[in-house]
N, C-alpha and C positions, 0 to 999 in steps of 0.2 A: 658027431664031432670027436676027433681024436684027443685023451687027453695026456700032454707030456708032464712028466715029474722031472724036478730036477730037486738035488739036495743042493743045503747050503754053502756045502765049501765047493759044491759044484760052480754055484753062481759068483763067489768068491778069487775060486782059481780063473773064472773066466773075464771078471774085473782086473786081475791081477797079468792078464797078460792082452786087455783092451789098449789100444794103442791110439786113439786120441778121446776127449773129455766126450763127441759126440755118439759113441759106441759108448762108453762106462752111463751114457745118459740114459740110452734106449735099454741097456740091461737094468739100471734101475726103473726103469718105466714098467718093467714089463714082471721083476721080482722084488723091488720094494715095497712094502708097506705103504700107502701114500701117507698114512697122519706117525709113521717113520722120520718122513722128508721135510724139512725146514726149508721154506718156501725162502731163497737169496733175498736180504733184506739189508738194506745201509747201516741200520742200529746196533746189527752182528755180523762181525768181520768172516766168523767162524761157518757164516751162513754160504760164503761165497766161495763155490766148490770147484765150479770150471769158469769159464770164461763167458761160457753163455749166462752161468749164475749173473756175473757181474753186469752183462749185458742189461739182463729181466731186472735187478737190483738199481741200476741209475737210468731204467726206463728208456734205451735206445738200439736201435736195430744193431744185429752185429757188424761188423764189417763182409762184402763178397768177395771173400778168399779168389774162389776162382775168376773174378775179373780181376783182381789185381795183379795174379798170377798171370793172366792173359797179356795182362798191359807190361808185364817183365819186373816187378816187384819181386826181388828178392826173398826166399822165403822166413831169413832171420829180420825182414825190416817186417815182413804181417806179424811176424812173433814179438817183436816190438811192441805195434799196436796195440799188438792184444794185452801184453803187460801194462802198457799204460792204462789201459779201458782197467785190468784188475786192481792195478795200484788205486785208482782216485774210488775203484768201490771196497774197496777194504780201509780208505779212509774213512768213510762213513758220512754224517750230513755234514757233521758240523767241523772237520780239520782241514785244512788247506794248505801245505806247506808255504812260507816265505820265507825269504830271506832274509838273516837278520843281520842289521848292519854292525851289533855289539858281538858277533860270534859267540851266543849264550845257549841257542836254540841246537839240542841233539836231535840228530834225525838218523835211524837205521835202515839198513838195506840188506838183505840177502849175500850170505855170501860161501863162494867154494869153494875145495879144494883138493890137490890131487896128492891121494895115498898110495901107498907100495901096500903089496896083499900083505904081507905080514904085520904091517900098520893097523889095516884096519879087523884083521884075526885079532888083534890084542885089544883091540878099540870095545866100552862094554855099549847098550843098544843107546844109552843117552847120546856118548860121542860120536858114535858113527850117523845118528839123524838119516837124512837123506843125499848121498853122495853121487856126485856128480864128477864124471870123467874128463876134469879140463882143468886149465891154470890159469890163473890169474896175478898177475905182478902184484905183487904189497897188500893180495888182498882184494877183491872184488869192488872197484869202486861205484856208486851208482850212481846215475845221470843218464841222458837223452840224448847226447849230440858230437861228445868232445872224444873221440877215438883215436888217441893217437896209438900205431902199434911201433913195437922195437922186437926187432931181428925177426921173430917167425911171424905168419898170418894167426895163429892159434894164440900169441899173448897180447890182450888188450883192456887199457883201461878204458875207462869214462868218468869224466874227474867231475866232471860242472851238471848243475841239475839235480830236480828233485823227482821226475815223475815217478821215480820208481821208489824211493823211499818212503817211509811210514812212522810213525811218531813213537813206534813202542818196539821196544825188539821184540817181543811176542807175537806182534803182528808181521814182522820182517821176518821173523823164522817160520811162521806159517805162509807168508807169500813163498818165503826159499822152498820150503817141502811139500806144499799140497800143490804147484805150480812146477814143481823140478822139470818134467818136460816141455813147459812153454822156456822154460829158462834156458832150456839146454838148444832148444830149437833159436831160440833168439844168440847163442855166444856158437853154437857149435860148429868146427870147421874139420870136416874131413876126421869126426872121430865117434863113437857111438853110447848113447848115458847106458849104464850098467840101472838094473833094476835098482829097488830104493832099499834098502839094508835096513828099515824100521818101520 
């Protein structure tokens, strides 16, 4: 049997330019550590890495991409899906958004925004986070349904809804950065996400 070496910013740069969560899965399968790997769990948000985490995490198969593709599902309405399936496992067992009728209850959401290079050259690694190439009116609203757009196809909010919000901004700016490319596949129109700057 042949045996190959790889070093580790070998394995790193090759994560680093893996292009969906189920390639970054198999590269850890194959050079991660496994008592490394935090098995996706409801109790830690921090647990739930890809999508399939979330899936193994609230215990349900994933969706089949490519029948719904077959059937003419739009590929930002599966990237949907999939945020919702991560949103309700990053809530964990015991939060559930409602609505409250005293408007007392904060709930945060993910949110982008689009820099000029000499913005984000000045930006130091806290501000610049993970940036994503697209706009959003007033701000990134979150929600599940209410899409109204004004003047281009690329500016849209979504005003009504919770599926995609989370109860801590901690947990909202981990769905926004360790998800950026479900994010970006779920709003993007005719434009491409730049790599993650942190």
């Amino acid at each position: 049997m042949k045996t190959i070496e790889v070093t580790e910013n070998e394995v790193k740069a090759a994560f680093n330019v893996a292009k969906s969560d189920e390639v970054k899965q198999v590269l850890a399968a194959l050079f991660c550590k496994p008592e490394n790997r935090v098995s996706p769990t409801l109790d830690d948000y921090k647990s739930i890495k890809s999508y399939e985490d979330a899936c193994n995490a609230l215990e349900e198969a994933p969706i089949d991409e490519s029948e719904l593709k077959k059937a003419g599902v739009p590929s930002h309405l599966i990237a949907l899906m999939k945020l919702e399936t991560v949103s309700r496992a990053l809530w964990g067992k015991e939060f559930q958004p409602k609505p409250d009728a005293e408007g007392s209850k904060l709930y945060y959401y993910p949110w982008f925004a689009l820099y000029t290079k000499r913005e984000i050259d000045n930006m130091n690694d806290e501000e610049r986070g993970s940036l994503l190439s697209a706009t959003a009116s007033y701000g990134a609203y979150a929600g599940f349904g209410y899409l109204p757009t004004y003047v281009r196809s690329s500016v849209a909010n979504a005003t009504f809804g919770f599926r995609l919000c989370q109860e801590t901004s901690d947990k909202a700016a981990y769905f926004g950065k360790q998800f950026t490319k479900l994010w970006a596949d779920y709003v993007e129109f005719n434009f491409k996400v730049g790599d993650k700057l942190k």
